[in-house]
C-alpha positions in Angstrom: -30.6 15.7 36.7 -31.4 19.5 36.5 -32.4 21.3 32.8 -29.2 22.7 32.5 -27.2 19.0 33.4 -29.1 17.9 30.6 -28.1 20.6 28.1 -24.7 20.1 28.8 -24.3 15.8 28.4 -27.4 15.5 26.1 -27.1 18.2 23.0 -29.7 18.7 20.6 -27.8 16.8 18.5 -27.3 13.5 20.2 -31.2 12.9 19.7 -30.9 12.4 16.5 -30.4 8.8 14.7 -26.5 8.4 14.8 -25.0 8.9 11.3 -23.3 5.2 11.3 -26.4 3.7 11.1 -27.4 5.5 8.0 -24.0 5.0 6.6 -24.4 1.3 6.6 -27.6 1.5 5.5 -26.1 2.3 2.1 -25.2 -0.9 -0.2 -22.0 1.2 -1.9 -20.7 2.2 1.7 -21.1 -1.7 2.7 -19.3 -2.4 -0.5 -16.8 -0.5 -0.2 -15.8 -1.7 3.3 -15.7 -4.8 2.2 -13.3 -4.2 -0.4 -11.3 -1.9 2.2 -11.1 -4.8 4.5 -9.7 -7.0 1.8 -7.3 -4.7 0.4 -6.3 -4.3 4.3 -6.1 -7.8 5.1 -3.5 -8.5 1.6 -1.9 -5.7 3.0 -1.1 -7.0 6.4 -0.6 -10.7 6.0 -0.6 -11.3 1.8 3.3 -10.7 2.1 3.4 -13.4 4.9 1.4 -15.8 3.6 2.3 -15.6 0.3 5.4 -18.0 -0.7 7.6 -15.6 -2.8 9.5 -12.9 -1.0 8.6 -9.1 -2.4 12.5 -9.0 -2.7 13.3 -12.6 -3.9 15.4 -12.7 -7.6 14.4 -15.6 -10.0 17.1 -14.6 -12.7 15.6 -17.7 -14.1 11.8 -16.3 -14.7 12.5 -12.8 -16.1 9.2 -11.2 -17.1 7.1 -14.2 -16.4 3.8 -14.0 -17.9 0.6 -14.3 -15.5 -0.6 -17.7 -15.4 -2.0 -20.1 -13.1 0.3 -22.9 -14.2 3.2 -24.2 -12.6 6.6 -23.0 -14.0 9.0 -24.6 -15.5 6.9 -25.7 -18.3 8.0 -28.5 -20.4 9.9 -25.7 -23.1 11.6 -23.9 -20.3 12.8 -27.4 -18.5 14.6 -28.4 -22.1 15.7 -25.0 -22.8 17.3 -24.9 -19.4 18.8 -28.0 -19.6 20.1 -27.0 -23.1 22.1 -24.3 -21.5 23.2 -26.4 -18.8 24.6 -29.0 -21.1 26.9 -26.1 -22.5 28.0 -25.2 -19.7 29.4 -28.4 -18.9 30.6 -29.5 -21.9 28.6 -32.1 -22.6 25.8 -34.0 -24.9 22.4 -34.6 -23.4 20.7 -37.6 -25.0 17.4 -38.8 -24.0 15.6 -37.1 -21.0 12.0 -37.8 -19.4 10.4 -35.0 -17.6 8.3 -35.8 -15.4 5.8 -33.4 -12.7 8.7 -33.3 -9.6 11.8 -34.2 -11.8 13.4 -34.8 -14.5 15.6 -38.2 -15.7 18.6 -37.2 -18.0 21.4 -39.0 -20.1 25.0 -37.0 -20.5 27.6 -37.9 -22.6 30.8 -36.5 -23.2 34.1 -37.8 -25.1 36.0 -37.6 -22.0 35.0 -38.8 -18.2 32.4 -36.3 -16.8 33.7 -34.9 -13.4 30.4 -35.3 -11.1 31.3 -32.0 -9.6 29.4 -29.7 -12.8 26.5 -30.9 -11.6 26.6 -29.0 -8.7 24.9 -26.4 -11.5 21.9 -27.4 -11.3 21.6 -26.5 -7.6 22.1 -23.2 -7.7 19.1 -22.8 -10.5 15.9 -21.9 -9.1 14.5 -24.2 -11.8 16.3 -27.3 -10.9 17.4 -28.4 -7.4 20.8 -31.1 -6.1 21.4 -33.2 -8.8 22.6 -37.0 -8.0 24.1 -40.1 -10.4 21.4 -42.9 -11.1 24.6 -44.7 -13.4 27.6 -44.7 -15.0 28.7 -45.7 -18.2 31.7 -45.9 -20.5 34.1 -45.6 -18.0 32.4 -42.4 -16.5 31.7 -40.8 -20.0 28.3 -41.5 -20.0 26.0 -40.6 -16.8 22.5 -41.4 -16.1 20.9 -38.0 -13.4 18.1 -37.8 -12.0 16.7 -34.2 -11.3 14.3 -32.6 -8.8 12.4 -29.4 -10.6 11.2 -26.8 -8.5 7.5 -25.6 -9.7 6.8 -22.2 -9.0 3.3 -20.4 -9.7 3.6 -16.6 -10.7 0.1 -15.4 -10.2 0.7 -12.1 -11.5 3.9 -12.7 -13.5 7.3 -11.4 -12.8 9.2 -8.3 -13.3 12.2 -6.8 -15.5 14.6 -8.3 -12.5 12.4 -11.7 -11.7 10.7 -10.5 -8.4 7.2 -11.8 -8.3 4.9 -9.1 -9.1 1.8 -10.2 -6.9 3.8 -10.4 -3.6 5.2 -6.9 -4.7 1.6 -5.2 -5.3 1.3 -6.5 -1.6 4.6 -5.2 -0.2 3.5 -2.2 -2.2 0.0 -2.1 -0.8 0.9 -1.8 2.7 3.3 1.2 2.3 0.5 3.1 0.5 -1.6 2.2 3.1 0.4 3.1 5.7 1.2 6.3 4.2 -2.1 7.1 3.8 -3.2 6.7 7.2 -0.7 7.8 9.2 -0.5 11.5 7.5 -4.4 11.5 8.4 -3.3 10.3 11.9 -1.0 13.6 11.4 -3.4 15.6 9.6 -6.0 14.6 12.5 -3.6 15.4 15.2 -2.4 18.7 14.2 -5.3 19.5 12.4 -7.8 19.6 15.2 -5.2 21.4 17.6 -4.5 23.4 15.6 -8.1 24.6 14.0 -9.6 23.4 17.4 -7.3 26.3 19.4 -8.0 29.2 16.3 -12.4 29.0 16.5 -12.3 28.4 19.9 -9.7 31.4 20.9 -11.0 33.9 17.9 -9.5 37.3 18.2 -6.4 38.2 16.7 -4.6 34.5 17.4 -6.9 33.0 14.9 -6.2 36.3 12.6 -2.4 34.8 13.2 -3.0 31.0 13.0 -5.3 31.4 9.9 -2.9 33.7 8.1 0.5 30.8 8.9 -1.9 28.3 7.2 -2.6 30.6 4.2 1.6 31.1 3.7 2.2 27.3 4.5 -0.6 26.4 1.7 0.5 29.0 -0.6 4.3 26.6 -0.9 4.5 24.6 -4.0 3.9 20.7 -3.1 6.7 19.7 -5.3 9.1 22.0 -4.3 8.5 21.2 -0.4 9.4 17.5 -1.6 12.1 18.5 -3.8 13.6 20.9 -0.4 12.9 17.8 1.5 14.9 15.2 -0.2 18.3 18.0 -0.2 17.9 17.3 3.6 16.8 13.9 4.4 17.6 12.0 1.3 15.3 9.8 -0.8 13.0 7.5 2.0 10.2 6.7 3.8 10.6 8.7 6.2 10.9 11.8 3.4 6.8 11.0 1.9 5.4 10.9 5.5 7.0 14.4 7.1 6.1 15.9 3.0 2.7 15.2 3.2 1.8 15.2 6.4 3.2 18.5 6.8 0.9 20.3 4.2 -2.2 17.8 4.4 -2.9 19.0 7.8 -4.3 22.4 6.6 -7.4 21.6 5.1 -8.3 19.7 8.0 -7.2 23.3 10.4 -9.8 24.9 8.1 -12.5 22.7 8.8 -12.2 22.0 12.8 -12.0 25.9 12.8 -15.2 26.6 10.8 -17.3 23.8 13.1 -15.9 24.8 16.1 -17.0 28.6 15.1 -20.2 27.1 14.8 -20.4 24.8 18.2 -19.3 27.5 20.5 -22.7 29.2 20.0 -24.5 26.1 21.0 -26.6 26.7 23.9 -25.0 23.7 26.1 -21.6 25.2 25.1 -22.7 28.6 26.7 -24.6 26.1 29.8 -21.3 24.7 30.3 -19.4 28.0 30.6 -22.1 29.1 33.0 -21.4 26.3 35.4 -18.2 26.9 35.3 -16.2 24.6 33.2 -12.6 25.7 31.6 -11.5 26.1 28.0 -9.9 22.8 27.9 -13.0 20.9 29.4 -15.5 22.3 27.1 -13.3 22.0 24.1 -12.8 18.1 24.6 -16.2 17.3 26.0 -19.1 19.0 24.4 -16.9 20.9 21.0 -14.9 18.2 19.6 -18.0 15.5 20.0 -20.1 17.1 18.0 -17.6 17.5 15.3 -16.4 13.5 14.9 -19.2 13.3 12.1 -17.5 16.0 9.5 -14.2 15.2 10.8 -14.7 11.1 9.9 -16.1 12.3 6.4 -13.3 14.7 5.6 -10.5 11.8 6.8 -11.7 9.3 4.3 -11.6 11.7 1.9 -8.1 12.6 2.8 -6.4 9.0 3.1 -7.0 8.6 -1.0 -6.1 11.9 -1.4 -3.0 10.8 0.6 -2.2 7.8 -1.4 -2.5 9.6 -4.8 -0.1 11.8 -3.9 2.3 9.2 -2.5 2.5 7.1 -5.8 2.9 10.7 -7.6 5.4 11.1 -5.5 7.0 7.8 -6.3 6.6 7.7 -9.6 9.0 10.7 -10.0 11.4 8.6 -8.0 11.6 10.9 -5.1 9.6 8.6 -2.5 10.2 4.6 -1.9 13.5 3.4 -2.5 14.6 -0.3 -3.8 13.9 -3.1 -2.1 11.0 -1.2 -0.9 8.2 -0.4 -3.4 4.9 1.4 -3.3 2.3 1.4 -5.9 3.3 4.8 -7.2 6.9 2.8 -8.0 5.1 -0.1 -9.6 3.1 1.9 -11.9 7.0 3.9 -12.8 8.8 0.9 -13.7 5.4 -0.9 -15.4 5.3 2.6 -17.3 8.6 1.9 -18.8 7.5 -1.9 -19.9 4.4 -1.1 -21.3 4.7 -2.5 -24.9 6.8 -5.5 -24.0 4.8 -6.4 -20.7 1.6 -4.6 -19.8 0.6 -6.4 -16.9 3.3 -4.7 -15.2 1.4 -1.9 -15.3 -1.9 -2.7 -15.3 -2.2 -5.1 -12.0 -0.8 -2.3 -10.1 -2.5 0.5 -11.7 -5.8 -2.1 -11.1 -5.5 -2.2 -7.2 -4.6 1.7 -6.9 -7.6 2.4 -8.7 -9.8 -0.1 -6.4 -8.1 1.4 -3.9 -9.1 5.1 -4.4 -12.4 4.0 -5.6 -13.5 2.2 -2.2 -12.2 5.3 0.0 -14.0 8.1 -2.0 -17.4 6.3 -2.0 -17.1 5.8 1.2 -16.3 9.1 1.7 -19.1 10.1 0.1 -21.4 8.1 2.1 -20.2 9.5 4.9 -20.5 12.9 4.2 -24.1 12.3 2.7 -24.5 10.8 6.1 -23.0 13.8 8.0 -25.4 15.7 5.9 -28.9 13.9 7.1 -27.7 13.7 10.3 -27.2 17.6 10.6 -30.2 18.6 9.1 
């Protein structure tokens, strides 16, 4: 391998001890990688492995406190059946609950028609009902009753959804919206700031100046223009922010590939021959994956802050769907009567946010060493 081989595939740069290993050398980088891959993993498979659907209606457990015990509990079984009894017009006399079921006496002045018991089915607290023995010539009935115990982790909200499986539901679109407008901030981003320092002349004076005008538009009102055209969605958070979160990244892929092009390899390269294209993807963008991994983990909070902003003024996620921006609206409005509505959510944003700018921050100290 000649001198100038060597300049081109190994760069000053590459002798140096690679930046990851320093990175895990810190405990609050570890940390929060582990929390990330948690928060991940929930994420992905919490709303599959957990039993209660994100969308699921128990109009029987409305605003469920957080426990770890099984629902009903004795109070709620007798109150239930209480309502039940006036439903069907008749007299409950002794009952026995018991862990799986519960043994019931019902007595009217007239023969009970077996076919009111078909309440207790549709109850999410109580399942089919069936006759142990009559009585009094059908006035008095002896049912047994299966109970259906339900743990609400995390409690339930104003409609009876359970909270916990929405914080995961809730979770993943954050998440997701998160990391794909870095995907879109990544993609553009690099093109685009990639093509402006590595051109120069006037089409960077042009490229530089649309990002300028496109930065200079109102967040708010580009989400407000937004949802005139595509209505209230998914869809409507990830073309908003990826569309302006792009920018920073132009600025920065611009500014290190200013810097690059003046490497000595870079100029080695041109020498031998090699095209724009070539030298762009195989000695420029290399040498810029450290800065660029920082600045993206600093971007997907950023990301995911502005999402539940977003959806806490209702422009973003639309029912069924929720995000945690939506969860923090509606526990907003419940604060005095139920605060954990609000504060489990507003717990795993904050976790959330907290693990991606440490680690942000120990990758850019990272960066740092490894450049100097």
């Amino acid at each position: 391998m000649t001198q100038m081989e060597t300049m081109i595939h190994l760069p000053a740069d590459a002798a140096r001890p690679n930046f990851m290993k320093k990175l895990l050398r810190a405990n609050s980088a570890v940390v929060s990688l582990a929390c990330l891959g948690i928060l991940a993993f929930a994420a992905l498979f919490g709303p599959w492995l957990y039993p209660h659907p994100y969308d699921r209606v128990y109009r029987d457990f409305v605003l469920t406190s957080p426990s770890l015990a099984a629902h009903p509990t004795k109070k709620e079984t007798e109150a239930a059946l209480a309502d039940f009894a006036q439903r069907m017009h008749v007299v409950i006399g002794k009952s026995s609950v018991r862990k799986d079921a519960v043994t019931i006496e019902l007595a009217s002045t007239t023969a009970i028609d077996e076919r009111v018991l078909r309440y207790f089915a549709h109850s999410e607290i109580f399942g089919a009902a069936h006759v142990i023995s009559r009585a009094e010539d059908g006035r008095q009935l002896t049912v047994a009753v299966p109970l259906h115990r339900l743990v609400f982790l995390f409690g339930t909200d104003t409609n009876g959804r359970d909270l916990l499986a929405r914080i995961f539901i809730g979770l993943r679109i954050s998440l997701s919206v998160g990391f794909l407008a870095a995907l879109v901030a990544l993609s553009l981003g690099v093109a685009f700031g990639g093509i402006a320092g590595y051109v120069g002349g006037r089409l960077d004076l042009v490229m530089m100046r649309l990002v300028e005008i496109i930065y200079a538009l109102p967040f708010l009102f580009f989400v407000i223009l937004l949802t005139v055209f595509l209505g209230r969605s998914f869809v409507l958070i990830f073309v908003a922010i990826g569309a302006v979160e792009w920018l920073d990244m132009a600025r920065i892929v611009r500014g290190q590939t200013l810097s690059v092009k003046r490497r000595d390899y870079v100029a080695a390269a041109e020498a031998l021959g090699a095209g724009p294209a070539t030298i762009f993807w195989r000695h420029v963008l290399p040498n810029m994956l450290a800065p660029i991994t920082a600045f993206l983990t600093l971007l997907v909070p950023r990301v995911i802050l502005a999402e539940s902003f977003v959806s806490f003024l209702g422009l973003g996620v639309q029912e069924p769907l929720t995000s945690l921006g939506l969860l923090i609206a509606d526990g907003a409005r419940t604060i005095q009567s139920a605060p954990f509505l609000l504060i489990f959510p507003a717990l795993v944003l904050a976790l959330t946010l907290a693990a991606l700018n440490i680690l942000g921050d120990a990758l850019t100290r990272a960066v740092e060493g490894h450049s100097q």
